[in-house]
C-alpha positions in Angstrom: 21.5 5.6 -33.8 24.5 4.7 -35.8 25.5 7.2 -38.9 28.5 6.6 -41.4 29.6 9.5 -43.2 32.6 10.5 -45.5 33.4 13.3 -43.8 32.8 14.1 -40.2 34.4 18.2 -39.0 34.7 18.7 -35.1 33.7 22.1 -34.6 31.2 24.5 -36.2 33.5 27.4 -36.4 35.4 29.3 -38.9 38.1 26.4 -39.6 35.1 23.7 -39.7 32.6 26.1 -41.9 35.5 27.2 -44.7 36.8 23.1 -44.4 32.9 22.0 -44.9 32.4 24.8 -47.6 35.3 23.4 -50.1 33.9 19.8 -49.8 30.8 20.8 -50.4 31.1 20.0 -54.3 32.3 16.7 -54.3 30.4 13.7 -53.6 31.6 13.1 -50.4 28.7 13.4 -47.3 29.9 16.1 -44.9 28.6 15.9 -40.8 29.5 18.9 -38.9 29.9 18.6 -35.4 29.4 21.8 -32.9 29.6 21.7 -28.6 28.0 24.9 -28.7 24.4 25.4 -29.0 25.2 27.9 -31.4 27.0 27.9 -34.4 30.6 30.2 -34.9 32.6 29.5 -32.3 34.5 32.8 -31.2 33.7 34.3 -34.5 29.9 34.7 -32.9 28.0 37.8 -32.6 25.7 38.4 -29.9 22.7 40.5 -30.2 22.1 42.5 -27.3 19.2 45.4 -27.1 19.6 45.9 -30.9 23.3 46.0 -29.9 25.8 43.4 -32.7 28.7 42.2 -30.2 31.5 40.3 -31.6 33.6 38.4 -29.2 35.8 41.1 -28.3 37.1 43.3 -31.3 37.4 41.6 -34.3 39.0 42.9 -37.8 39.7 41.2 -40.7 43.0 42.2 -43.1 42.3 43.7 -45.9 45.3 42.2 -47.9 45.2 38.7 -45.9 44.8 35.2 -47.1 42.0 34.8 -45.3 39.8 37.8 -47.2 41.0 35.9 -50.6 39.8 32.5 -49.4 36.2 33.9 -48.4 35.5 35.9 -51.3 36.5 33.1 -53.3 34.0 31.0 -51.3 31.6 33.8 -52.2 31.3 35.3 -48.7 30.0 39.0 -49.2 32.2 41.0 -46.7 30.6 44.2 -46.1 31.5 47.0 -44.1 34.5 49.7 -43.8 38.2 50.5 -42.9 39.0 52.9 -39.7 40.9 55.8 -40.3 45.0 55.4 -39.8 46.1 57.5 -36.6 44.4 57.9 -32.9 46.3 58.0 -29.6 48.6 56.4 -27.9 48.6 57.0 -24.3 51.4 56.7 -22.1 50.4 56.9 -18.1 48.4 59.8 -18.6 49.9 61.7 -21.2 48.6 61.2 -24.8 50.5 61.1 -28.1 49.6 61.6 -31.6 49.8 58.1 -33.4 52.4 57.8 -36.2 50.7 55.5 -38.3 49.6 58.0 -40.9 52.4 60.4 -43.1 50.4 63.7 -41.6 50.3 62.2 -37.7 54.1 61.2 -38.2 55.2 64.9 -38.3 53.1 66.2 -35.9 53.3 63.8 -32.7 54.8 65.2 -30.3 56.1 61.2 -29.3 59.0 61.0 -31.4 61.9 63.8 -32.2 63.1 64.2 -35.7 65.9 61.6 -35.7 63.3 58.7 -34.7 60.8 60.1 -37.1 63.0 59.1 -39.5 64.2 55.8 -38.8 60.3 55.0 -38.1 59.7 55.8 -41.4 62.7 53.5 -42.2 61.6 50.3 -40.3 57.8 50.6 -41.5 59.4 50.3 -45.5 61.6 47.6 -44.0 58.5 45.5 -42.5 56.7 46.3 -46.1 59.5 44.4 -47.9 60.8 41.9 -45.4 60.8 38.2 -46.1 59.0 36.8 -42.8 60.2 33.5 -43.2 64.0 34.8 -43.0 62.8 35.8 -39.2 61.7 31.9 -38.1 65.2 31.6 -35.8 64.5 34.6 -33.8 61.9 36.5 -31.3 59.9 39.4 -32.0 62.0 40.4 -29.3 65.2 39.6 -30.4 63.8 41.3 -33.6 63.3 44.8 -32.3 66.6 44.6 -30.7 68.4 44.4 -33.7 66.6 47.0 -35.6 66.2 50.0 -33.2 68.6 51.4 -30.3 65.8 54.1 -29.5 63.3 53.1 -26.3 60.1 55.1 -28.3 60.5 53.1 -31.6 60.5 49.9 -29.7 57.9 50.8 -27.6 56.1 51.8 -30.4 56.9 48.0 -32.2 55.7 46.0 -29.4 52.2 48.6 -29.4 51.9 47.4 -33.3 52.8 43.5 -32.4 49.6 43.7 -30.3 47.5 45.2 -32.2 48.7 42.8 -35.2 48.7 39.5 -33.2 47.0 40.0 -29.9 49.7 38.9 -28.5 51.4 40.0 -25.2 54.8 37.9 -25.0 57.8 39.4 -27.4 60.5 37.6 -25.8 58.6 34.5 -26.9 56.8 35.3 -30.0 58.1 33.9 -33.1 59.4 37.3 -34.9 58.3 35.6 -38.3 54.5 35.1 -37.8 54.6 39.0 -35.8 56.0 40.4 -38.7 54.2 38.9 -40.7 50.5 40.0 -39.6 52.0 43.4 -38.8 52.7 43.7 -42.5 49.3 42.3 -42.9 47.9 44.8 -40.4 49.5 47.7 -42.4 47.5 46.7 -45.4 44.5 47.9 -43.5 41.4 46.1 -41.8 37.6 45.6 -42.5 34.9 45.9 -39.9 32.3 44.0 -40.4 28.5 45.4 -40.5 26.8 42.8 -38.5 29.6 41.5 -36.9 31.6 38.5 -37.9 28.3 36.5 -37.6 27.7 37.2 -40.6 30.6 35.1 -42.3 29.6 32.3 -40.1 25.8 32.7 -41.0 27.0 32.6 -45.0 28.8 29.6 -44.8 26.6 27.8 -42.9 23.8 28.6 -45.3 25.8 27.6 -48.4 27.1 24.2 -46.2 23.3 23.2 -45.5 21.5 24.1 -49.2 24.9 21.9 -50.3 23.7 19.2 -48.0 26.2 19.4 -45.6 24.5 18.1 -41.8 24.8 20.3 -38.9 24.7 19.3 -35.4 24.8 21.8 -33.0 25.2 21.1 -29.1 27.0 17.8 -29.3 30.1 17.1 -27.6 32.7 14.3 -29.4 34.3 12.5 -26.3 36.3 10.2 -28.0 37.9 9.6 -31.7 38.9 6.2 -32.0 40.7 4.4 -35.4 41.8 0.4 -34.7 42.8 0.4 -38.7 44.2 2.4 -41.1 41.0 1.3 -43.4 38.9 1.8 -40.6 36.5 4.4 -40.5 36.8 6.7 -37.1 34.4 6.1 -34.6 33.4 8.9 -32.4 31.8 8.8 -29.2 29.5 11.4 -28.5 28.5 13.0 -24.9 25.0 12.0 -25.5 26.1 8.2 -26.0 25.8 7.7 -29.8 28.4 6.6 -32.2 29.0 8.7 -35.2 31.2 6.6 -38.3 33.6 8.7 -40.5 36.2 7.9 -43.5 37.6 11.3 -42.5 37.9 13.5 -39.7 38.6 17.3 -39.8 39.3 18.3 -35.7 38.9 21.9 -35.5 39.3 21.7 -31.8 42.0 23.4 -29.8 45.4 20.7 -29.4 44.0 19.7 -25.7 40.8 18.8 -26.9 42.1 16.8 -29.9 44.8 14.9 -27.2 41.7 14.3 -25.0 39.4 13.1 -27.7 42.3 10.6 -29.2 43.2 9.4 -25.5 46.7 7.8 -24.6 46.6 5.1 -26.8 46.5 6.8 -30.6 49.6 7.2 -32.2 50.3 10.5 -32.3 53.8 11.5 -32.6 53.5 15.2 -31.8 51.6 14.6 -28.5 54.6 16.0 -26.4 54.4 19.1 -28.8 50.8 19.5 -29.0 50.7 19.3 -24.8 52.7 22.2 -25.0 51.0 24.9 -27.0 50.3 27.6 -25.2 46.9 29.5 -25.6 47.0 33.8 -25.9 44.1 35.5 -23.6 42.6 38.5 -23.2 39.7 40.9 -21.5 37.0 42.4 -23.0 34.3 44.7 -22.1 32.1 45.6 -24.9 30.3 48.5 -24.5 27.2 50.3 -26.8 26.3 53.8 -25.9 23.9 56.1 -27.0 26.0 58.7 -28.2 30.0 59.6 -27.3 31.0 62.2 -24.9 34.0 62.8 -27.0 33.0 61.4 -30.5 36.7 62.2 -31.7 38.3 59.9 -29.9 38.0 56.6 -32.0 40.7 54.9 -31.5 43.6 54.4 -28.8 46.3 51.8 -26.9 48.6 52.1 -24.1 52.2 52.4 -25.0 53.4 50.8 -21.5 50.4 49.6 -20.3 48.6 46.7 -22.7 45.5 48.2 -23.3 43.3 49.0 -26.6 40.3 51.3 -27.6 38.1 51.3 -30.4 34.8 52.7 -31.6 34.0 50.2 -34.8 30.5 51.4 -35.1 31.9 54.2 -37.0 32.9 52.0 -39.9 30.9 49.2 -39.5 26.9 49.1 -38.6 26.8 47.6 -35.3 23.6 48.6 -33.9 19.6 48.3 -35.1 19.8 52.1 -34.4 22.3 54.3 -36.5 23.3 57.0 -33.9 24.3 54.5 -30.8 27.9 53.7 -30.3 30.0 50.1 -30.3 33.3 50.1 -28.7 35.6 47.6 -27.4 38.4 48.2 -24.2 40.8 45.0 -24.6 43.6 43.9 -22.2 46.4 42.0 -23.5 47.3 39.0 -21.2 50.9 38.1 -20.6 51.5 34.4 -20.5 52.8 34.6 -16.8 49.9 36.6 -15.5 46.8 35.6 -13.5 43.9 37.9 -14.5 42.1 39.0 -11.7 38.8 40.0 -13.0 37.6 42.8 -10.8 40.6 44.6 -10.8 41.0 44.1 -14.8 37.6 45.2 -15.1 38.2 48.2 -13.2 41.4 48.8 -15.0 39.5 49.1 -18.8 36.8 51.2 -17.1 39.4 53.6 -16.2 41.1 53.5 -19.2 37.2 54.1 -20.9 37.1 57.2 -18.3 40.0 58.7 -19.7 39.2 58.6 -23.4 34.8 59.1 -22.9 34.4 60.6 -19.6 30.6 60.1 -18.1 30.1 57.2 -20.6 28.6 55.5 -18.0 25.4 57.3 -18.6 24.5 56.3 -21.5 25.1 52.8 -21.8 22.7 50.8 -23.5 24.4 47.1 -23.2 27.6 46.5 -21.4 29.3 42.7 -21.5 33.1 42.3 -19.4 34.9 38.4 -20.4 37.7 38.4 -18.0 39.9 35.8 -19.6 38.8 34.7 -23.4 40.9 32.7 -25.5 41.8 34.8 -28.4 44.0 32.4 -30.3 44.5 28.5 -29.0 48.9 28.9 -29.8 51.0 31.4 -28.8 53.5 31.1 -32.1 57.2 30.0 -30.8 60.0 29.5 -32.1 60.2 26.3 -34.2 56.7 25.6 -34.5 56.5 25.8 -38.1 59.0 22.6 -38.1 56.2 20.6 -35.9 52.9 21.8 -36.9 52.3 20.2 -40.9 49.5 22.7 -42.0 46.5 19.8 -41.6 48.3 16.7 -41.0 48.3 14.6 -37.8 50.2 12.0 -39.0 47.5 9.5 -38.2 45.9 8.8 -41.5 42.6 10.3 -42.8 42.7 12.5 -39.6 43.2 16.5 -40.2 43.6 19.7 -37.8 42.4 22.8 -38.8 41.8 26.0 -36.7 44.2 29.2 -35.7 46.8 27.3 -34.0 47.5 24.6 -37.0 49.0 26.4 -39.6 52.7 26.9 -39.2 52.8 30.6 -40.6 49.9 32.7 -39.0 47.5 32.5 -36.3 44.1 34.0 -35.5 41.6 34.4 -38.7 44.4 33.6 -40.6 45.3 30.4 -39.2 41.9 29.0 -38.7 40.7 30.0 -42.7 43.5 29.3 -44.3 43.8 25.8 -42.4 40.4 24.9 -42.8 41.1 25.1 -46.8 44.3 23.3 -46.5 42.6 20.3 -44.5 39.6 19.7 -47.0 42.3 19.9 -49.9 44.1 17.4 -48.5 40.4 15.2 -48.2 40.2 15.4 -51.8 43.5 15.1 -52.9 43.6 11.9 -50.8 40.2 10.9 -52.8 41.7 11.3 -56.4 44.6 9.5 -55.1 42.6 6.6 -54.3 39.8 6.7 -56.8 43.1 6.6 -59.7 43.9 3.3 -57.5 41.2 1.5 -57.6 41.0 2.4 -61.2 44.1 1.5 -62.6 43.8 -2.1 -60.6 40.4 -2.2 -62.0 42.1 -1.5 -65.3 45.2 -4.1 -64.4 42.7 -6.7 -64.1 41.2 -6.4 -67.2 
């Protein structure tokens, strides 16, 4: 069967849902496209045993663009903050984390001189223009601002923790900054996990009238005009029409789908993007062995800890326990997943001895994609927030906007790219208007 539609969104995800929720008031008819046979893309939550698992650990900002943009859309965002402080283990010595005034003076990590200019460099990343940072590393960054090993330990810890990412001599230092300052603004859990932003969306999309189709692959985008409507080949050999196209894919896909012969003037650029990985191993217990320890990362080694059933309601039964153990890929590295997984069950060991016994649900990813662009140097001067250059055709998703990545990106792009739909629909609806109104 052959179907026309205004407005056709490749990818059910966050970027696709928030893209398909601001057109959902005009006029225009909105297809959504999804590969998965479920909706969310790695914003889903699984439901294991009574057990909420998000794809690894998720947080929102508290003070991000992303939160704005939601509760705009009238996304109900319940749940709590964690605690500032926890531990920051080095080998097998913990520390005292100085992210809270009281922690700061009592870790035993930094002497009195760096507590100081700690205190110094968190005010400067509070005021700091990001932006003035574009022509530099987060590297390059740190170098400049500290001479002491601790303090830029202690940066690179809060780089990952802000971006996921494990690669400061290649990181732009504008976009780390930036979500570290983002970061310091606090962070929501989310009861339910961050299914539930997907499931509100998706329920406002469909009483609007927006069509979802779940489990369809698009093989191929094709445009032989610029008046043209897109044609898009689906896996399961049907045709789909559209005026517009939102591709929330990841830069690959979108390459793939427009094939060698689309005009696309990035395409070296695009082929380029790097993705940022991780591990995972999600873990729900009955209780804690050590229910004070709530929160922790290695200093040298890239590893993170967190309980977020403390904050957020993870579990159908109040007293279990959700935690997530996260790895930090380096670009260069090739994750071998038995020794990674052994390597967060250690780390587990060390912070909840004998949790093993009370597991309820355990799930270890090996290598998941985190964010589809590690953010480099320059990037902002290819990437136009939305724009392909081919026109009528959009990008949206965490790797398309020039200035942030992760929730971030993928939100805030998925506005951008149905703005620029009807923006491009009041430009040509005043055209055909004033030539109706020439020719009278």
């Amino acid at each position: 069967m052959t179907q026309t539609w205004d407005v056709v969104i490749v990818g059910g995800g966050l970027a696709g849902y928030v893209a398909a929720n601001y057109l959902m008031n005009t006029n225009l008819s909105i297809l959504i496209l999804e590969k998965g046979k479920s909706i969310g893309g790695r914003a889903r939550t699984n439901k294991m045993n009574g057990q909420y698992f998000n794809l690894g650990p998720h947080a929102l900002y508290k003070k991000g663009k992303a939160r704005h943009i939601l509760e705009y859309l009238g996304i109900h965002l319940n749940g709590k903050s964690p605690k500032l402080g926890g531990i920051l283990m080095e080998k097998n010595v913990e520390y005292t984390a100085p992210f809270s005034p009281l922690e700061l003076f009592t870790t035993g990590l930094l002497h009195s001189k760096e507590r100081l200019e700690w205190i110094a460099i968190l005010l400067k990343i509070s005021r700091i223009n990001p932006e003035k940072l574009a022509n530099q590393t987060f590297q390059q960054w740190i170098n400049q601002v500290t001479q002491s090993k601790t303090i830029e330990l202690l940066l690179y810890t809060l780089g990952r923790l802000a971006t996921y990412c494990h690669a400061p001599e290649k990181i732009s230092a504008s976009v780390a900054v930036s979500h570290i300052k983002d970061a310091m603004g606090g962070v929501l859990y989310l009861d339910g996990g961050w299914q539930t932003i997907i499931d509100q969306l998706h329920n406002k999309a469909i009483v609007s009238g927006v069509h979802v189709q779940s489990h369809t692959l698009v093989k191929q985008i094709e445009c032989n005009h610029t008046e043209d409507p897109f044609k898009l080949a689906l896996s399961n050999g049907e045709e789909i029409f559209g005026k517009y196209v939102i591709c929330t894919t990841g830069p690959h896909e979108l390459i793939h789908m427009l094939g060698e012969t689309a005009s696309l003037p990035n395409r070296d650029f695009l082929a380029q993007i790097t993705p940022v990985k991780g591990a995972t191993l999600d873990v729900a217990l009955t209780q804690l062995p050590n229910p004070k320890k709530l929160f922790a990362m290695g200093i040298t080694d890239p590893l993170y800890y967190s309980v977020h059933s403390t904050y957020a309601r993870l579990s159908d039964h109040s007293k279990n326990a959700v935690l997530h153990v996260f790895k930090y890929h380096h670009l260069d590295e090739n994750a071998d997943g038995p020794s990674v997984k052994n390597e967060l069950e250690q780390f587990l060991d060390r912070l909840q001895p004998g949790w093993q016994q009370y597991v309820i649900s355990r799930r270890f990813i090996p290598d998941i994609t985190v964010s589809q662009r590690l953010p480099q140097i320059g990037d902002e001067l290819k990437l136009q927030c939305s724009k392909t250059e081919i026109p009528r055709l959009y990008m949206a998703g965490d790797w398309t906007s020039p200035h942030s990545i992760l929730a971030e990106g993928a939100i805030s792009s998925g506005k951008q790219a149905a703005k620029e739909v009807i923006l491009n629909e009041e430009r040509q609806n005043y055209a055909n208007y004033d030539g109706r109104v020439s020719a009278i």
